[in-house]
C-alpha positions in Angstrom: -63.9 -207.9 84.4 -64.9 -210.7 86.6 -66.8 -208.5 88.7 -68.7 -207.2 86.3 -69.5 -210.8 84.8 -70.6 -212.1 87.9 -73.5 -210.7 89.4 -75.3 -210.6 85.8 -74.2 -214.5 85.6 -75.3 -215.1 88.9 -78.8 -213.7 87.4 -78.9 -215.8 84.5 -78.7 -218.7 86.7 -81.5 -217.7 88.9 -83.4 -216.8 85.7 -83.1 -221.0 85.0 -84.3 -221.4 88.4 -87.1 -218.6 88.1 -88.2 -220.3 84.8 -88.4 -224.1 85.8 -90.1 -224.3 88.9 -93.3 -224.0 87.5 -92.7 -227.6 86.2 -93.7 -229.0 89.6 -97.3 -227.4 89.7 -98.3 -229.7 86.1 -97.4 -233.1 88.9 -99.7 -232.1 92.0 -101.9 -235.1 91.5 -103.2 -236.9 93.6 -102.1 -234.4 96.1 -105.0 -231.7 96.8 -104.2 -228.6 95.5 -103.6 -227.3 99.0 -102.0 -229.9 100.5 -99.2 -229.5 97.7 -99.1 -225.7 98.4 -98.9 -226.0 102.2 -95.3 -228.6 101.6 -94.0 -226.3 99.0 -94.4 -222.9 100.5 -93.5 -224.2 103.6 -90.4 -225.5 102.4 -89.5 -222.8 99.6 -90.6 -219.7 102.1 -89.3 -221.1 105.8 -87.1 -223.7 105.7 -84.7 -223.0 102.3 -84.5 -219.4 103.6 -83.5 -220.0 107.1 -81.2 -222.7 106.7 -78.7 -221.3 103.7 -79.0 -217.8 105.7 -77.9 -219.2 108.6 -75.2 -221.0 107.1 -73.8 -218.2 105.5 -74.9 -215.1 107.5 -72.6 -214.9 110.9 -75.4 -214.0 114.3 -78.4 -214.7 112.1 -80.3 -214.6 115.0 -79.0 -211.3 116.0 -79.6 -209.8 112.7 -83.3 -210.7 113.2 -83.2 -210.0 117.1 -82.0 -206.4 116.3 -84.0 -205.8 113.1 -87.5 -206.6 115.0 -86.7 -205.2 118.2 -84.7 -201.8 117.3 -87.6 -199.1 116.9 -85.5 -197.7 113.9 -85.5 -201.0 112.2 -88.7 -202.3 112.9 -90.6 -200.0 110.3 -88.3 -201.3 107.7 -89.5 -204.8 108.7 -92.9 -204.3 108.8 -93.1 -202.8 105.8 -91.3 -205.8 104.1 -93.2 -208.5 105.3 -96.2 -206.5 104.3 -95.2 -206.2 100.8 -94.1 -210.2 101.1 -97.6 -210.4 102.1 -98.9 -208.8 99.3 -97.1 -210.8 96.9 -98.2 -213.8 98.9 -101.5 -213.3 97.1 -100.3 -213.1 93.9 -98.4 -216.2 94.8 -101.6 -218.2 95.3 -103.0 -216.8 91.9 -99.9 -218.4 89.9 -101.2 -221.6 91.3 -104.5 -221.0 90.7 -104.1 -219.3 87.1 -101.6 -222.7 85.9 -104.3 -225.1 85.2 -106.4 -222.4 83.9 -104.4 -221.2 81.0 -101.3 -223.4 81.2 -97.6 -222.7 82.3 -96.5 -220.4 79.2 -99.7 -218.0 79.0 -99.4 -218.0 82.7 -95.5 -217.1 83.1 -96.1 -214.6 80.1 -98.6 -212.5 81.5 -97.3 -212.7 85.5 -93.5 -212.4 84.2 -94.4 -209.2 82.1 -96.1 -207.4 84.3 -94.2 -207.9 87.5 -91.5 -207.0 85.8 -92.1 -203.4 84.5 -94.4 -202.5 87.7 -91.0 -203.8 90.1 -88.7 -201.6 88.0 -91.1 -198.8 88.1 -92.4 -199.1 91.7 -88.8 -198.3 93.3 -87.9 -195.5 90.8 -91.0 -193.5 91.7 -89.8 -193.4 95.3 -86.9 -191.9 94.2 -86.6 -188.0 94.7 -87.7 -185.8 91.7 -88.4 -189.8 90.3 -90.3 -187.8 87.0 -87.3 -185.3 86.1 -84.9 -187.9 86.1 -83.4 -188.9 83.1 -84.3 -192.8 83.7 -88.1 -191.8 83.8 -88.8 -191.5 80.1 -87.0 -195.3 79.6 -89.1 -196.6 82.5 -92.5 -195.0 80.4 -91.4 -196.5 77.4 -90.6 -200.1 78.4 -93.8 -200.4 80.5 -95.5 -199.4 77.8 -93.7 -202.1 75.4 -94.7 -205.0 78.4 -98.2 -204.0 78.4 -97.8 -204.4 74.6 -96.4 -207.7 74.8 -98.6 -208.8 77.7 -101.7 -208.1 75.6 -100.0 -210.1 72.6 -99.2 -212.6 74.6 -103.0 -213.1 76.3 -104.5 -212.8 72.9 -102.2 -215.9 71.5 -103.4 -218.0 74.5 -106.9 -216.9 73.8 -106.4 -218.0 70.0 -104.6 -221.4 71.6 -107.8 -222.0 73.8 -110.1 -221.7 71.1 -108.4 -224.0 68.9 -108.6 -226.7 71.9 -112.3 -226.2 72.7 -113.6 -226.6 69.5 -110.8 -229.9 69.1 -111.8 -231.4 72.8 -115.5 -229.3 72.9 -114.6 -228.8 76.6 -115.9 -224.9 78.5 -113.1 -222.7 78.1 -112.0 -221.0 81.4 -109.4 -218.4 79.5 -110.7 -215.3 80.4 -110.9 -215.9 84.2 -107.5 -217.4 84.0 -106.4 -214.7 82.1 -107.5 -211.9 85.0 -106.0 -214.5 88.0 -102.5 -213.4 85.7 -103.2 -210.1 85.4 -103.5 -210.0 89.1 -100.8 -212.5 90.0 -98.5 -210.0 87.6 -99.1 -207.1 89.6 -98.6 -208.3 93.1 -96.2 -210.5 92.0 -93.9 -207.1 91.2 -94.3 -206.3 95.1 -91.6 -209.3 96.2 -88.8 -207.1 94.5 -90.4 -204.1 96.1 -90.1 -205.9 99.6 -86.7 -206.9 99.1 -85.4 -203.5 98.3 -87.1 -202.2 100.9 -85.2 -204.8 103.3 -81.7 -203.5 102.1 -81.2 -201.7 105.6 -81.7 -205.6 107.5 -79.1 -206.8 104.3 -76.6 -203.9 105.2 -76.9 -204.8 109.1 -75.9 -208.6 108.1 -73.0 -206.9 106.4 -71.9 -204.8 109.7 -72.1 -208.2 111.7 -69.6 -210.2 109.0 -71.8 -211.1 106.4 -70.4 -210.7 102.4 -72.7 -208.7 100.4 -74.0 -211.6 98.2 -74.6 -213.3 101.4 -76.4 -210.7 103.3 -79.3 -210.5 101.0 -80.3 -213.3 102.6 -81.4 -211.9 105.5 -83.4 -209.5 103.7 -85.0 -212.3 101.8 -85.8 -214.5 105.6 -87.7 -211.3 106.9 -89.1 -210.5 103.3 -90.6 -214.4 103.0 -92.3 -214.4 106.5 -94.9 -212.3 105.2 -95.5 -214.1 101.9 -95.5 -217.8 104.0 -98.3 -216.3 106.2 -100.5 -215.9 103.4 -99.5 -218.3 101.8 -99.6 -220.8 104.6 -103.2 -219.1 106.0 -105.0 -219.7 102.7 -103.8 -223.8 102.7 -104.6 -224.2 106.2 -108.3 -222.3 105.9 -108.7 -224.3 102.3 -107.6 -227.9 104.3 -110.1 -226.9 107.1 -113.1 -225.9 104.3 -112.6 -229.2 102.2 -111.7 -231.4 104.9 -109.2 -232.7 102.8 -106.2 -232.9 106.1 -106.1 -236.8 105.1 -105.2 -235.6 101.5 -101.6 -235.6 103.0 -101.5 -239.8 103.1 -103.4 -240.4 99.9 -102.2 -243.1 98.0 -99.3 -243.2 95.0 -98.5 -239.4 96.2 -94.4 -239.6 96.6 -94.3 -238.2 93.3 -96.3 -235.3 94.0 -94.3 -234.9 97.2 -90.7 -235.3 95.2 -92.0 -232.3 92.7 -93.1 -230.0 95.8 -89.4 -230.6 96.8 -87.8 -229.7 93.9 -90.1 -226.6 93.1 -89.1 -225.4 96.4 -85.9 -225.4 95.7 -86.1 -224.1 92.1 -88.4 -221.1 93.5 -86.0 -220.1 96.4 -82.7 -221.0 94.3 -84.2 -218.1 92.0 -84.8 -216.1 94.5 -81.5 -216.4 96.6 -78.6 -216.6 93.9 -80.6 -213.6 92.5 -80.0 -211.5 95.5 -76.4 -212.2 95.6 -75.9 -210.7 91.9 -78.2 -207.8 92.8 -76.3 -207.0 95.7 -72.8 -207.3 93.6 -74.3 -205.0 91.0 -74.9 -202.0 93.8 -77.9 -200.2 95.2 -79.2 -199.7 91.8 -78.7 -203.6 91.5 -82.6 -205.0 93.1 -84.4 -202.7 90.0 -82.0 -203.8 87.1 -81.6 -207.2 88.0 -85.5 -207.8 88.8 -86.5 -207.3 84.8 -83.6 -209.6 83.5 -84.5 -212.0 85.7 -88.1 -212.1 84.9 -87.5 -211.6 81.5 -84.4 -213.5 81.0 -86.8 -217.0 82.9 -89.6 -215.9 79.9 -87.3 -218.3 77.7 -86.9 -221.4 80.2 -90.3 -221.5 81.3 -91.5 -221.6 77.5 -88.7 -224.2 76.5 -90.5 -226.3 79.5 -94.1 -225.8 78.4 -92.9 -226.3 74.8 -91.4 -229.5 75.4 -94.7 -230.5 77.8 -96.5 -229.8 74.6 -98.8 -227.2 75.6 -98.4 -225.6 72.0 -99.0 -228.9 70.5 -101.1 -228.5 66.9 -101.3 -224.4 67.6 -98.4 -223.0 65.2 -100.2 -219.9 64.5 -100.9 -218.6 68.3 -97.6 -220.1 68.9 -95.5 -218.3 66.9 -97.9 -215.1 67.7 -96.6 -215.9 71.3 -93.2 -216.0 70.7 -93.4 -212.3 69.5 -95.2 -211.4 72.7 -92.6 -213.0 74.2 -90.0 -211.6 72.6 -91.4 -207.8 72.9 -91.5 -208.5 76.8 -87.8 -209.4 76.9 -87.3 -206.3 75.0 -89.4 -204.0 78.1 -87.2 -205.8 80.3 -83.9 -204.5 78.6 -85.1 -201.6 78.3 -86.2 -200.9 82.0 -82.7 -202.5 83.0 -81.3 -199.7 80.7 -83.2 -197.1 82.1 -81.2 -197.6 85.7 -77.9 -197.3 84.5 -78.4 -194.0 82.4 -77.2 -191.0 84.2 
């Protein structure tokens, strides 16, 4: 029994993770908006990674030695760190999209869509992917995000209105709405990496790593390529604004506390998340990926509910709660789909 509890409670923690560290993006003031990214990222993508890998993951350094100098591992990496680099992208649209739409819209959209597309992404690379008898649950939950996904856009578009006429301030929801849409879909490319990376996760295991554990060195190898987009787009945005001194500016150490603790929150996700997919099985990278997402839906809307985003907007806010809820629902569903035989 305990096995089986585990790794789904081990998601369930990363989904409080997953759905909190949002938080710290509302407190980047006075900090510019790149200086804040370039701490976090550097922090959340390098230096969380590295150190509780090599803490727990026996020849680290080996596992990455081998894994970028064996020619039949070294496709496997590439192709990781590409897709980390992909998602790294999407990465900078969540920041971009928050103070655009706010955290809930934001989450909703991202959450929903990265979801389905990282279920759906590694079963079509199965063999005969269509004639399995997963494939029809797969259809049918996508389908239900997109659903919720559009309910959930058009409550944030009712929310925005009801602002702007209150405030009489330019309403920005449509752009912010299509930085999510993109965010979502690259966003669904991280899981994608990380399943690709199983083969450097099972050499960790052959050198004395536990399975939990050697996710981690998937995840190291997987975050390289998100932190040097990531990192690239601060660094040419610091450059372009001038704005290197922005790292000194007065009254910042709260800003700098935040970018700490969203770091943490982000890779904490990300890590203890890896452990339960590895403890479900192979299968364990595409069910776990839509609980998790779904599952951090919840916290990230108790946050922004309590931050009073939804403040004197009942009606949009209860019309979001059912987009909401109908995205949960895709994401059981999808984690369905993998387990039927």
């Amino acid at each position: 029994m305990e096995s089986i509890i585990l790794p789904f409670l081990l998601i369930i923690i990363a989904s409080v993770f997953q759905g909190s560290f949002g938080l710290g993006m509302k407190y980047m003031a006075p900090l510019r908006w790149e200086s804040w990214w370039l701490i976090h990222v550097t922090i959340a993508m390098i230096i969380l990674p590295m150190t509780w890998a090599f803490l727990v993951v026996p020849d680290l350094g080996e596992v990455l030695s081998i894994s970028f100098s064996d020619p039949t591992m070294q496709s496997v990496v590439y192709m990781a760190m590409f897709f980390g680099f992909l998602w790294g992208i999407g990465g900078i649209l969540f920041g971009v999209s928050v103070p655009y739409i706010g955290l809930s819209l934001t989450m909703g959209i991202v959450m929903g869509l990265a979801g389905s597309i990282g279920a759906l992404i590694p079963l079509l690379q199965m063999e005969n992917a269509t004639t399995t008898p997963q494939f029809p649950y797969i259809i049918i939950g996508l389908a239900i995000s997109i659903l919720g996904v559009a309910i959930t856009a058009k409550a944030g578009i009712d929310k925005d209105k009801m602002t702007s006429q209150t405030s009489g301030e330019k309403s920005n929801i449509v752009k912010g709405i299509l930085i999510a849409v993109s965010c979502g879909v690259l966003s669904a490319l991280l899981n994608v990496g990380f399943v690709k990376a199983a083969p450097i996760a099972k050499l960790a295991e052959e050198m004395g790593a536990i399975d939990r554990n050697a996710s981690l060195a998937a995840w190291v190898v997987v975050l390289i390529g998100a932190f040097a987009m990531n990192a690239g787009y601060a660094v040419f945005l610091l450059f372009k604004n001038k704005s290197w001194s922005s790292f000194k500016i007065q009254g910042s150490s709260k800003s700098y506390r935040w970018a700490i603790l969203a770091s943490v929150f982000w890779f904490g996700a990300l890590g203890i998340y890896g452990q339960g997919a590895a403890l479900i099985g192979p299968i364990g990278g595409v069910i776990g990926w839509p609980m998790l997402l779904g599952l951090s839906l919840i916290i990230s809307n108790f946050w922004a509910y309590r931050a009073g985003e939804w403040s004197g907007a009942k009606k949009p806010f209860n019309l979001l709660l059912v987009g909401l809820i109908i995205l949960i629902g895709s994401s059981i569903i999808l984690g369905y789909s993998n387990s039927v035989i």
